[in-house]
Z-matrix of the N, CA and C atoms (Angstrom, degrees):
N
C 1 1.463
C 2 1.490 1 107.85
N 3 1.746 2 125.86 1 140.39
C 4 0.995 3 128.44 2 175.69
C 5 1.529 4 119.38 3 -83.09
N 6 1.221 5 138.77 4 148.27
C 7 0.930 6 145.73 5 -179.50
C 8 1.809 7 115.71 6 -94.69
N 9 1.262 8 132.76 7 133.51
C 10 1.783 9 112.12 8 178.80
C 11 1.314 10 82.21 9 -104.71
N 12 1.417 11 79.96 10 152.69
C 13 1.642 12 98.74 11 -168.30
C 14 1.581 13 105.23 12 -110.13
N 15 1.386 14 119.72 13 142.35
C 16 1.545 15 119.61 14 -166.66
C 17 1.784 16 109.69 15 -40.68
N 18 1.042 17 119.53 16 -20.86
C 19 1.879 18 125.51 17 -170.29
C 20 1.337 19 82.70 18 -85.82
N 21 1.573 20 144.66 19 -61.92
C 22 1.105 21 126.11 20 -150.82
C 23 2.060 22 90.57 21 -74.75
N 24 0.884 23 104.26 22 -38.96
C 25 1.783 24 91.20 23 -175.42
C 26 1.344 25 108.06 24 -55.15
N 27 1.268 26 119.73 25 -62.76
C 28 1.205 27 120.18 26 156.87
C 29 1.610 28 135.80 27 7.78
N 30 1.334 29 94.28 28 -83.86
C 31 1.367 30 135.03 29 173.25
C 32 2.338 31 102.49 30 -47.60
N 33 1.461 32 86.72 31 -66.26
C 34 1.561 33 92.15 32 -179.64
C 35 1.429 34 123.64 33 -49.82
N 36 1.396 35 101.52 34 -43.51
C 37 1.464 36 114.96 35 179.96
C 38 1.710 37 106.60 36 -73.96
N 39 1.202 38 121.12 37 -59.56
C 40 1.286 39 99.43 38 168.65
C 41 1.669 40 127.31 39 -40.12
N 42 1.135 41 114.92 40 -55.23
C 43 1.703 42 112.96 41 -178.23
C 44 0.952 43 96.88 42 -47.39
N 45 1.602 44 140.77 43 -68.89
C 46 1.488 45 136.73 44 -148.79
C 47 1.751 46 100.80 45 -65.59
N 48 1.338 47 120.34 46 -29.19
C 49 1.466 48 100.99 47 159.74
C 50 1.205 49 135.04 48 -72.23
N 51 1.146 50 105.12 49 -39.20
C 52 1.559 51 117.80 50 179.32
C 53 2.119 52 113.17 51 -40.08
N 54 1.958 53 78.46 52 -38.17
C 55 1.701 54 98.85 53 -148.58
C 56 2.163 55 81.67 54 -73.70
N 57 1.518 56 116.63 55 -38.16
C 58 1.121 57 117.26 56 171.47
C 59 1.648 58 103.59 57 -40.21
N 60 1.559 59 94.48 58 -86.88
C 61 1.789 60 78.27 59 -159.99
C 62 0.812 61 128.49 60 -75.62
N 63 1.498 62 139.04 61 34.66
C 64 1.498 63 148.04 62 160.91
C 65 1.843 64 76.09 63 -86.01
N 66 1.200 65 141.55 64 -61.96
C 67 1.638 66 99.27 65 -161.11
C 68 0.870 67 93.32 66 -102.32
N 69 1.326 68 154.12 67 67.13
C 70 1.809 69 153.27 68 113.12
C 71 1.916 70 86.90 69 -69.32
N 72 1.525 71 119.67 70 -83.07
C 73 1.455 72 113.02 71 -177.52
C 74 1.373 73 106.95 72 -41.52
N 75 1.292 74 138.67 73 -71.95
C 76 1.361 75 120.89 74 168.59
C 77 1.737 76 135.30 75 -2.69
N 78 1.631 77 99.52 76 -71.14
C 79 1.853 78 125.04 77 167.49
C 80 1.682 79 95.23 78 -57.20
N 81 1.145 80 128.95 79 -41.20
C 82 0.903 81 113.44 80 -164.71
C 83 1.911 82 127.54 81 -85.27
N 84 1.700 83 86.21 82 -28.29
C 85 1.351 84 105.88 83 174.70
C 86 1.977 85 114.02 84 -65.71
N 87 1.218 86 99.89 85 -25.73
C 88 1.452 87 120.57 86 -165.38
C 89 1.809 88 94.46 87 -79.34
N 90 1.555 89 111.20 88 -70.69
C 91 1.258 90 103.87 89 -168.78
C 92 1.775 91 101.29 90 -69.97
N 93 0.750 92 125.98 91 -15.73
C 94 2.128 93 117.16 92 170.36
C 95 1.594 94 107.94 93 -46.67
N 96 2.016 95 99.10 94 -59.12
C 97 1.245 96 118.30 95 -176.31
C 98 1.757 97 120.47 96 -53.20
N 99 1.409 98 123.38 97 -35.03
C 100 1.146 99 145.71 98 -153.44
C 101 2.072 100 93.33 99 -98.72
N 102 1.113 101 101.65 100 -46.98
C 103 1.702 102 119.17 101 179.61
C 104 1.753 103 85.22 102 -72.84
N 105 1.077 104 132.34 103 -55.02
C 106 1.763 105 123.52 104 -175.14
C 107 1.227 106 113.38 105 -61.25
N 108 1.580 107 128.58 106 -49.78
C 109 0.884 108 123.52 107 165.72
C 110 2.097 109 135.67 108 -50.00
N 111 1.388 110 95.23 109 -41.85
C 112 1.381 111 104.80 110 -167.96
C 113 1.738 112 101.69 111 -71.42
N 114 1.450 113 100.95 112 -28.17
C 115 2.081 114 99.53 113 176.60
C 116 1.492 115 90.15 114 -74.32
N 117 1.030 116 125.32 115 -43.97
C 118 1.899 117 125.90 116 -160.75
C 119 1.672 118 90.44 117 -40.67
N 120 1.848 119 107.03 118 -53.65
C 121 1.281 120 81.32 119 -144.99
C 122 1.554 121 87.01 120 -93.35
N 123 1.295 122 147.40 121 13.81
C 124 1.351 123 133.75 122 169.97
C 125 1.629 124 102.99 123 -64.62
N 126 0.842 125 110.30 124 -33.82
C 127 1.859 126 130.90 125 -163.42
C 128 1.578 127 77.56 126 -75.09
N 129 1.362 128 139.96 127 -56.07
C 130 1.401 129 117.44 128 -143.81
C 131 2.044 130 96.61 129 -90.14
N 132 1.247 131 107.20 130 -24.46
C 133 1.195 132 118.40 131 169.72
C 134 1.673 133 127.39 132 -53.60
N 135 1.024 134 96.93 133 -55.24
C 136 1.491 135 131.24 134 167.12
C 137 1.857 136 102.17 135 -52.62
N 138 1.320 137 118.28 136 -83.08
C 139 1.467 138 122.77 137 173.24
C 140 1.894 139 108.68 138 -42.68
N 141 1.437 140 106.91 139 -25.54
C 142 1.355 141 78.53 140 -175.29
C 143 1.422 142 122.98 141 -71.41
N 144 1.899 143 92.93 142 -29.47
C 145 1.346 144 107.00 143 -177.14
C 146 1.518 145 111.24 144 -46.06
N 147 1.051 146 104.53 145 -71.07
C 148 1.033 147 126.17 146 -156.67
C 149 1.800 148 112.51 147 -47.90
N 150 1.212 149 103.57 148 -24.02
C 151 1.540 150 132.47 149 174.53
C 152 1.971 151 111.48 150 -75.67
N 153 1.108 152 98.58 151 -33.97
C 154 1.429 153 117.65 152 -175.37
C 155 1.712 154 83.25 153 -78.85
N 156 1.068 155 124.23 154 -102.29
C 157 1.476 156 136.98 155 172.51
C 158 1.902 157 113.33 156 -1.35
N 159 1.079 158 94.38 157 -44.52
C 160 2.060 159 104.55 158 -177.47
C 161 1.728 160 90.56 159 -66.92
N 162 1.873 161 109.64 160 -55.13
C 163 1.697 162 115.08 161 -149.31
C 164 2.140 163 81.70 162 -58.99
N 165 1.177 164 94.82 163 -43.70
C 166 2.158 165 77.28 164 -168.78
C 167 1.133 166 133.56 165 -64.41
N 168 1.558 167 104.83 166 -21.34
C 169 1.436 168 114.18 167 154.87
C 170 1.101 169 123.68 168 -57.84
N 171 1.263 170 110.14 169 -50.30
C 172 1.980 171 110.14 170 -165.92
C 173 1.813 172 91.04 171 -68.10
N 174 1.316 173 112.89 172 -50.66
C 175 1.320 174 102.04 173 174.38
C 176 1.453 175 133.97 174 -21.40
N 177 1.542 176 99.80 175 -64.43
C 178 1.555 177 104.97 176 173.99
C 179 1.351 178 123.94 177 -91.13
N 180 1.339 179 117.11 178 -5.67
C 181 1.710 180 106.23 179 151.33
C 182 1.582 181 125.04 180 -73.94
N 183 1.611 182 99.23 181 -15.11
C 184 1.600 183 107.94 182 -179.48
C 185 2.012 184 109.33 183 -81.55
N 186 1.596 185 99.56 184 -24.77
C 187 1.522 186 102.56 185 -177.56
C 188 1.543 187 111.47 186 -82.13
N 189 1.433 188 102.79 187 -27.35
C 190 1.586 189 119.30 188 179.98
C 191 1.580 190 110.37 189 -59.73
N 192 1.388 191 108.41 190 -52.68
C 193 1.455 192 135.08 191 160.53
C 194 1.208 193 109.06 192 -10.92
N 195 1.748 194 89.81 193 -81.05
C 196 1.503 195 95.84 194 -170.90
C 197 1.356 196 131.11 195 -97.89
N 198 1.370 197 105.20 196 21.26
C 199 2.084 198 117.04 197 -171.92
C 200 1.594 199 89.17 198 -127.34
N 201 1.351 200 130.54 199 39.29
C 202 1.448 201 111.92 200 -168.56
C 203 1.425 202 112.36 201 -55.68
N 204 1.488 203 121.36 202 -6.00
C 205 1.648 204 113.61 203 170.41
C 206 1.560 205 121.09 204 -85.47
N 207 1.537 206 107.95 205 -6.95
C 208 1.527 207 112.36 206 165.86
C 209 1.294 208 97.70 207 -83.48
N 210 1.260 209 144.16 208 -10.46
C 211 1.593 210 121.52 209 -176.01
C 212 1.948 211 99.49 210 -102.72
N 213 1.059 212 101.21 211 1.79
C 214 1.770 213 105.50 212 -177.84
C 215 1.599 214 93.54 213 -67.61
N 216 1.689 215 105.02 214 -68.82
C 217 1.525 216 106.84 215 174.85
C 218 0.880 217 94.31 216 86.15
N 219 2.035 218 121.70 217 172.06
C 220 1.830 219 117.14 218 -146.83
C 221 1.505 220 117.13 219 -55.74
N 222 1.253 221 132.34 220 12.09
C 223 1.512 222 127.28 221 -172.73
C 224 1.600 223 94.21 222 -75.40
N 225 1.181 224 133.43 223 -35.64
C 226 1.559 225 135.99 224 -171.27
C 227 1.249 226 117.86 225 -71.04
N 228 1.314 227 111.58 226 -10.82
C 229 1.568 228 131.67 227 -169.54
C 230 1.634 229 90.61 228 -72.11
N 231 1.163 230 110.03 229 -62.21
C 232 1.665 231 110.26 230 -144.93
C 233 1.437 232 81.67 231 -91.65
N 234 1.132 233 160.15 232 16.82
C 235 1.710 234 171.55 233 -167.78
C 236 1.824 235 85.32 234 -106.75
N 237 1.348 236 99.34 235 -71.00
C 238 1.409 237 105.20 236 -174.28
C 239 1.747 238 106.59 237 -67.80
N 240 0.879 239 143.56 238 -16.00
C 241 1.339 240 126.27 239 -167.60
C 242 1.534 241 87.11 240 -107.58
N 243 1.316 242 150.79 241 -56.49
C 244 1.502 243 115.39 242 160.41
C 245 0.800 244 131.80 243 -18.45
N 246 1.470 245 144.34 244 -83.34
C 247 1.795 246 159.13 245 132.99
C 248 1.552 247 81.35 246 31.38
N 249 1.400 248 117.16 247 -82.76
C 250 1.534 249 110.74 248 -172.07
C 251 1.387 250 134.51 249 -52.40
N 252 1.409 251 96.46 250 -47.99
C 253 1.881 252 87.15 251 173.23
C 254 1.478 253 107.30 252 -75.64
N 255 1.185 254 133.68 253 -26.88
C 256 1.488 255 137.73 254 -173.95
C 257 1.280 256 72.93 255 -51.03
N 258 1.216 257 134.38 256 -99.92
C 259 1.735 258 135.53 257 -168.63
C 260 1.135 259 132.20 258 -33.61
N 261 0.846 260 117.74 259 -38.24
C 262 1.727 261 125.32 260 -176.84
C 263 1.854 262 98.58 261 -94.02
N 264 1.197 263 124.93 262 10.86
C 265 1.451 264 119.32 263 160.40
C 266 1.668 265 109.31 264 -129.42
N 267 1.609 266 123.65 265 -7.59
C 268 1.231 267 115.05 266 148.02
C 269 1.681 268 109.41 267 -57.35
N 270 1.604 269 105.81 268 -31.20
C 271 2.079 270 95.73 269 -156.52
C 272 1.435 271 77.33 270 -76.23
N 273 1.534 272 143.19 271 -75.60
C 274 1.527 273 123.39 272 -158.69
C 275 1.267 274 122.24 273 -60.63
N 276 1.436 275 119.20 274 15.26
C 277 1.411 276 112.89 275 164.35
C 278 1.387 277 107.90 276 -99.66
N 279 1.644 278 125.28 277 5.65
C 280 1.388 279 108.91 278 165.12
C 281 1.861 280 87.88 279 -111.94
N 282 1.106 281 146.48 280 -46.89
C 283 1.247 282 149.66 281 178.98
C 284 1.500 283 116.19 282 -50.77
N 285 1.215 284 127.63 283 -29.81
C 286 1.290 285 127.24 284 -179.81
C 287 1.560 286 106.94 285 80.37
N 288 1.751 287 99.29 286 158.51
C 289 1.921 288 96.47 287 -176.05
C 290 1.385 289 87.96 288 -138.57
N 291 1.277 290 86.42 289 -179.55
C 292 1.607 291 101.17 290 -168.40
C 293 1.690 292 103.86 291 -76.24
N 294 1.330 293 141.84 292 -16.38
C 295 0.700 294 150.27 293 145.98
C 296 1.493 295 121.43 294 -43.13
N 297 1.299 296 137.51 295 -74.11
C 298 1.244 297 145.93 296 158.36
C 299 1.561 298 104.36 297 -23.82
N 300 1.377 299 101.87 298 -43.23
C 301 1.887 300 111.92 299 -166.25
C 302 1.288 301 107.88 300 -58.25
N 303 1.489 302 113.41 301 -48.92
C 304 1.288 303 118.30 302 -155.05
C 305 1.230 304 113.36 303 -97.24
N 306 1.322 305 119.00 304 -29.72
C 307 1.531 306 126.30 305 158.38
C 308 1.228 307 112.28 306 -45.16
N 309 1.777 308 129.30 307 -54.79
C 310 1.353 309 137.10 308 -176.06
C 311 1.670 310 112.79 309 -58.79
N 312 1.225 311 97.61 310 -44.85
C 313 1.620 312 106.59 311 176.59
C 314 1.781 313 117.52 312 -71.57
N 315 1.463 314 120.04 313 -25.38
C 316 1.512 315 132.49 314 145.35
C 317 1.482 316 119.82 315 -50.68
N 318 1.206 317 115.22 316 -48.52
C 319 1.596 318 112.70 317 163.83
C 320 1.421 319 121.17 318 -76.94
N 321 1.403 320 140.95 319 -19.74
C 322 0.972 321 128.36 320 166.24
C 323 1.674 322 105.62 321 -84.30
N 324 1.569 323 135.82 322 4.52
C 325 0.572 324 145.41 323 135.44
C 326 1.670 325 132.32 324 -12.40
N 327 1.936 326 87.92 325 -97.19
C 328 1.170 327 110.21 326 165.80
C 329 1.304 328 130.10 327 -71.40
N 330 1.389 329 124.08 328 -5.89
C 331 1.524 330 144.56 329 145.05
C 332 1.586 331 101.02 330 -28.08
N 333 1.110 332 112.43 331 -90.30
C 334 1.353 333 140.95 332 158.76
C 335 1.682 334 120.08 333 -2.04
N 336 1.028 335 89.43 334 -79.24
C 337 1.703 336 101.95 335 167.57
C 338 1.699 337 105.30 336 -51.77
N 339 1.519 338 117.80 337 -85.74
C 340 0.995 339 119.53 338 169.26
C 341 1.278 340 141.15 339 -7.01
N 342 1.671 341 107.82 340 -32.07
C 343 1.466 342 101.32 341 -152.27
C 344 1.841 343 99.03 342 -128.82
N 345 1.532 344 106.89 343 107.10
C 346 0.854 345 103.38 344 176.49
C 347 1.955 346 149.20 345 -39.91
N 348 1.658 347 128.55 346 148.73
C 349 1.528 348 93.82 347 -165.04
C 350 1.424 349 106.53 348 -76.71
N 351 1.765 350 124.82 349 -9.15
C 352 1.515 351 103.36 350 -173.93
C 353 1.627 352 104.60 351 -93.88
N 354 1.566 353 117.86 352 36.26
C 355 1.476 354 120.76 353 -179.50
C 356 1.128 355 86.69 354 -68.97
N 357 1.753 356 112.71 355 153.35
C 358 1.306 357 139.27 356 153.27
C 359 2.019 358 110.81 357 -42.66
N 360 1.354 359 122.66 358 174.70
C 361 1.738 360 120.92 359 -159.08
C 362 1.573 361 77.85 360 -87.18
N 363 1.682 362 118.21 361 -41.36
C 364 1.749 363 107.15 362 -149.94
C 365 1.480 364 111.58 363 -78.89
N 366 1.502 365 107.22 364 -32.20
C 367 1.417 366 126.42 365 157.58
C 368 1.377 367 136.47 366 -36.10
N 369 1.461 368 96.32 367 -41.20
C 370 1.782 369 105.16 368 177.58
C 371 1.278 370 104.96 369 -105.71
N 372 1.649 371 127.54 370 -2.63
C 373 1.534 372 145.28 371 159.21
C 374 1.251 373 117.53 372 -36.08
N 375 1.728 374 92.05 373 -59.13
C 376 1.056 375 132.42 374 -146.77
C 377 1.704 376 113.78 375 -84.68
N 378 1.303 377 106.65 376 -36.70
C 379 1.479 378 140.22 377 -164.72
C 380 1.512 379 97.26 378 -96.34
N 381 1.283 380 146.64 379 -57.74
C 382 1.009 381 147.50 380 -178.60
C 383 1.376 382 113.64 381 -91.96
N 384 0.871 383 125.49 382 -34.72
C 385 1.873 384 118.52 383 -176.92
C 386 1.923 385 108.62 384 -109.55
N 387 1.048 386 97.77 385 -42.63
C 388 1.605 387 101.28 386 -175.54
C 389 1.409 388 115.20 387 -54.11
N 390 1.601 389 97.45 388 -66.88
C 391 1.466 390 99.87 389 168.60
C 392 1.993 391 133.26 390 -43.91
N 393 1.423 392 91.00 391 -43.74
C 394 1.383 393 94.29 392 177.87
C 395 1.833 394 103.76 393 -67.17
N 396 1.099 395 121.40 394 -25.14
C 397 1.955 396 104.13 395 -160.39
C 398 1.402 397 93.93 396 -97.36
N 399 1.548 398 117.70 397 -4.87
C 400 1.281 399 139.75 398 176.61
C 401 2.039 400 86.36 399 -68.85
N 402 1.205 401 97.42 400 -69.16
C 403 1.579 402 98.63 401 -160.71
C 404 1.656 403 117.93 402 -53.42
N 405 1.617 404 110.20 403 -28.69
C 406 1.297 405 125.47 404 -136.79
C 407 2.129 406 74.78 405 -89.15
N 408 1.441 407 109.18 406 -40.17
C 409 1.392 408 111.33 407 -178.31
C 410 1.463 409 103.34 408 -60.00
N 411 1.365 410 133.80 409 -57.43
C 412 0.781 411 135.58 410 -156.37
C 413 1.912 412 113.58 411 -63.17
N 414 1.336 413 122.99 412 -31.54
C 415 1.081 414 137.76 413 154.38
C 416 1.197 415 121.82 414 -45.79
N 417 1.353 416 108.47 415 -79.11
C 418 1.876 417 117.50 416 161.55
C 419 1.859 418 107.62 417 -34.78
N 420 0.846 419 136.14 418 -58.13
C 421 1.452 420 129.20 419 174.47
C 422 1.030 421 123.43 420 -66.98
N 423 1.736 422 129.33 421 -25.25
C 424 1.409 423 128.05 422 142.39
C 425 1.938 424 116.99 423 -39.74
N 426 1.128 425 113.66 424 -43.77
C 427 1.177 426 113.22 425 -167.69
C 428 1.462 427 108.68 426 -91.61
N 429 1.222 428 130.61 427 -35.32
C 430 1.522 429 130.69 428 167.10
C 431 1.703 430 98.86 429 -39.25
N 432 1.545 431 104.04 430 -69.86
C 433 1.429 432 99.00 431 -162.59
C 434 1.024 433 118.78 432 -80.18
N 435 1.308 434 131.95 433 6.59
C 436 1.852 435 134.03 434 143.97
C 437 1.400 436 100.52 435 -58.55
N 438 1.442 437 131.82 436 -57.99
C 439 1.172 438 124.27 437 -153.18
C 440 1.602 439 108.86 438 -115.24
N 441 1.499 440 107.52 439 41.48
C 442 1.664 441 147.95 440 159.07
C 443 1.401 442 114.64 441 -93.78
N 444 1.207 443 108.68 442 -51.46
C 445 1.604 444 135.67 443 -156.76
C 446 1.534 445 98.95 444 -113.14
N 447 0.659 446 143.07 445 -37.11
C 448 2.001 447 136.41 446 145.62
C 449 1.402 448 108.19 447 -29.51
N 450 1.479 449 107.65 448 -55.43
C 451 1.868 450 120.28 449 -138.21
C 452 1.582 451 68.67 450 -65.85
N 453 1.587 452 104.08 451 -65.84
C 454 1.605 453 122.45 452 -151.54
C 455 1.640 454 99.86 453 -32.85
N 456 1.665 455 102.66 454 -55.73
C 457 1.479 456 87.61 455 -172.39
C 458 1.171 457 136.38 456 -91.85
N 459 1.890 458 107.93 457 13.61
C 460 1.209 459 108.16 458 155.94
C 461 1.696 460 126.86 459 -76.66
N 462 1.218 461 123.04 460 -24.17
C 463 1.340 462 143.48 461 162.43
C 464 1.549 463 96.38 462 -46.91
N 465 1.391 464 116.10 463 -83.89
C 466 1.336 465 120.84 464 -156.37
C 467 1.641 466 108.37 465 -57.11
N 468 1.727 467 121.05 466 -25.11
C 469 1.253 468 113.88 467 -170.11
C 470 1.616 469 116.54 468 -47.02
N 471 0.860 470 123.32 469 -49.96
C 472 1.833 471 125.18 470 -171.40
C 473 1.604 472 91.39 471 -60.93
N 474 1.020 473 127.04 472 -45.86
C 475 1.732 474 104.05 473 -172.42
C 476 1.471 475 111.98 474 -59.89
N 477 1.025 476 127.22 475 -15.48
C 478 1.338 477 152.12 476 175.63
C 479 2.344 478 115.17 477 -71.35
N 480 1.410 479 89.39 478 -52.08
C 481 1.515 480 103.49 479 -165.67
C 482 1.356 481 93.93 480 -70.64
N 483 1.446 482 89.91 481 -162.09
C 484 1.919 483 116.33 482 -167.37
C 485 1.458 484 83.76 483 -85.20
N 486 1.538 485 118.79 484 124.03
C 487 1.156 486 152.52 485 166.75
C 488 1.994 487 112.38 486 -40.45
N 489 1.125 488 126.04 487 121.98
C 490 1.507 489 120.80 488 -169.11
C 491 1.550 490 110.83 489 92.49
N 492 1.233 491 136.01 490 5.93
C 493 1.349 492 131.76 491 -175.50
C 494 1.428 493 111.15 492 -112.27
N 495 1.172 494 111.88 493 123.32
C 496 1.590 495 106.45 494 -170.40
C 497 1.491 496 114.42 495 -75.48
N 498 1.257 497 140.01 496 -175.05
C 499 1.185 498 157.62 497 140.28
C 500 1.611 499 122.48 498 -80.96
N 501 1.191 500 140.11 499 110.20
C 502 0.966 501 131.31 500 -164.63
C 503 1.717 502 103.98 501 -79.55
N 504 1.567 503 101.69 502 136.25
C 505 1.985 504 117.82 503 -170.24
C 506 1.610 505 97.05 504 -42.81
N 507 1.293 506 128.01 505 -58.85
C 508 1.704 507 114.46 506 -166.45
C 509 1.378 508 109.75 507 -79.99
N 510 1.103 509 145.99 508 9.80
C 511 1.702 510 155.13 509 137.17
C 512 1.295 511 104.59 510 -42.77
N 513 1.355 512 106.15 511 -77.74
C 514 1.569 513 117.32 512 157.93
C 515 1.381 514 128.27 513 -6.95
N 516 1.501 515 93.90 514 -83.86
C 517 1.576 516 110.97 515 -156.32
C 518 2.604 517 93.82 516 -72.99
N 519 1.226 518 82.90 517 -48.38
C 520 1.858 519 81.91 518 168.88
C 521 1.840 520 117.65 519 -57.25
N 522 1.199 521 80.98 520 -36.74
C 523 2.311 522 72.00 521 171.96
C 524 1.468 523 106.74 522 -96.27
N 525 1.423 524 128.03 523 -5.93
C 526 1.429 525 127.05 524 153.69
C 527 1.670 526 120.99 525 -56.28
N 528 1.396 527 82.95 526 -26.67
C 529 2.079 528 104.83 527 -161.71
C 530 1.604 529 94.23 528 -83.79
N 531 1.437 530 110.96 529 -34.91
C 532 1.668 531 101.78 530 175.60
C 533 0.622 532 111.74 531 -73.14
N 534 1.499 533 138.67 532 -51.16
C 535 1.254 534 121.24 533 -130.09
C 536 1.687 535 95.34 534 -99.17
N 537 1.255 536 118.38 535 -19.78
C 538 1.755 537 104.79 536 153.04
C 539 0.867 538 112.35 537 -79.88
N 540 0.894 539 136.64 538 1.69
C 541 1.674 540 118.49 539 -179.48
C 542 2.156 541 100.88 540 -101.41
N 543 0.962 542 101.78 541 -33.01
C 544 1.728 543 104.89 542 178.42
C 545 2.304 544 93.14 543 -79.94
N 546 1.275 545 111.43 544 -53.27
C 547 1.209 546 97.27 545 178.73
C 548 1.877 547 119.25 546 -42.72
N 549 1.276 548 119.19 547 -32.56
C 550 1.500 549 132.00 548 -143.44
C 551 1.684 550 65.58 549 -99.47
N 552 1.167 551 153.90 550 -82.87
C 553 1.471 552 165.68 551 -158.94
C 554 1.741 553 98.97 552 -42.78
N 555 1.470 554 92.15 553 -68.97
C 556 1.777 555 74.13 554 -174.08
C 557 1.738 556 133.95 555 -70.87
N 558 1.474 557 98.66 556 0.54
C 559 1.674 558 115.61 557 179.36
C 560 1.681 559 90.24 558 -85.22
N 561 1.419 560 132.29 559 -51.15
C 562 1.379 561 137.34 560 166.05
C 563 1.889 562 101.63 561 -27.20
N 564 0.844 563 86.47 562 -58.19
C 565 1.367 564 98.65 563 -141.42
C 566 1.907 565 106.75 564 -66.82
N 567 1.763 566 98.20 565 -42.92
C 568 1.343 567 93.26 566 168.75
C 569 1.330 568 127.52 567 -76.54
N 570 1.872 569 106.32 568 -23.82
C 571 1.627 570 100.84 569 164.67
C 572 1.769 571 113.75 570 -54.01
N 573 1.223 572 113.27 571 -25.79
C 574 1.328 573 110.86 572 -152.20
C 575 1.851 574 106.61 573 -70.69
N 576 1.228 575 89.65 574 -33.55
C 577 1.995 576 116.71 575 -150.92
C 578 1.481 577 80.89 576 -103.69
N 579 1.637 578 137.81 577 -8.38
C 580 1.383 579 115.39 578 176.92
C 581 1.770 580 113.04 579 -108.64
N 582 1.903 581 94.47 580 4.41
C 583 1.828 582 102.83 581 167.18
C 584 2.308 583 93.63 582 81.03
N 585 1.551 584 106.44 583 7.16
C 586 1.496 585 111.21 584 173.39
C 587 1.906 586 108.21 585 -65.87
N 588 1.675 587 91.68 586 -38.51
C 589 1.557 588 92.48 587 -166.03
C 590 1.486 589 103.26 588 -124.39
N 591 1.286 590 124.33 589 114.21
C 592 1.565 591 124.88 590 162.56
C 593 1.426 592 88.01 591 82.88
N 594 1.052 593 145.51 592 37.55
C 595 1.748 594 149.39 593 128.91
C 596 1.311 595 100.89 594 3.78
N 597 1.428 596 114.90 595 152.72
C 598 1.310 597 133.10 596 125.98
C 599 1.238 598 116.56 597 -13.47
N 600 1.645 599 120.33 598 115.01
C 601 1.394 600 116.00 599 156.26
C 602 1.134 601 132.36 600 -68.62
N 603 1.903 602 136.56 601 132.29
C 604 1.364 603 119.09 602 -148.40
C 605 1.629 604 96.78 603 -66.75
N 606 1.332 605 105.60 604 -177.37
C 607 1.842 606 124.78 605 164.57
C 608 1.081 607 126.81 606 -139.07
N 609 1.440 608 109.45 607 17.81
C 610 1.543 609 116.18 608 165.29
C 611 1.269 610 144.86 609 -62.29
């Protein structure tokens, strides 16, 4: 029988440690690597966000950019709903309203009453028909220059507002549409009521 001799014990016992802490550094090298990795990718997680988050911004400063009448917000509303009546009361100042109507038809009214039967032809002309197309003008030129003075101050509003905010193009072009169309009405209207256009027929 062989005997081990204290060098070979020696000897054995050292390797089997050695062989230990080569895999303690091993275990240890592994979980470092595994702990490096798992921040790596929090870090890449993290950056993406944060990358995602920048792209939506630039997004909506780039849409803001270019819609500067979506960043006006409801002030354009009532911009735009002038534009319309400015227009739609230039057109009944050449069309006439029921208003104008009935007023005109009240003065030929009181024409009527007024005007005696042994009045002269130009007299009761004058009293019953004059007056009324007199009135019917005078209405129509009320409404031109309401919807003169709208257009105007829908135009002028932005020189007025928060500086950098556009006007949106059909605001524009609709209070453009009034305010010729009430200008063309109230030049009507004073020829009409000054006997320039469609006068009195003579009675001589």
């Amino acid at each position: 029988m062989g005997t081990k001799t204290a060098d070979e014990t020696g000897a054995t016992t050292g390797a089997e440690a050695t062989t230990d802490e080569e895999k303690v550094s091993v275990t240890k090298s592994a979980d470092d690597a595994t702990e490096a990795d798992t921040e790596s990718a929090e870090d890449a997680r993290a950056d993406g966000t944060d990358a995602a988050l920048d792209a939506e911004d630039a997004e909506d400063d780039a849409d803001l950019a270019e819609d500067p009448a979506g960043a006006e917000g409801p002030s354009g509303v009532g911009q735009g709903a002038a534009a319309v009546v400015s227009a739609v009361l230039g057109l009944v100042s050449l069309t006439g309203g029921w208003i104008g109507t009935v007023a005109a038809a009240r003065e030929t009214l009181i024409g009527q009453l007024q005007t005696s039967s042994n009045a002269s032809v130009a007299t009761q002309v004058k009293e019953v028909y004059g007056d009324a197309w007199q009135t019917t003008a005078l209405w129509a030129g009320g409404f031109a220059l309401v919807a003169l003075i709208t257009g105007v101050v829908v135009i002028a509003r932005p020189a007025f507002g928060t500086p950098g905010r556009a006007q949106a193009p059909w605001i524009k072009s609709v209070a453009w549409a009034g305010i010729a169309l009430g200008a063309l009405g109230l030049l009507l209207a004073v020829l009409k009521y000054s006997d320039a256009l469609l006068g009195l027929p003579s009675t001589g």
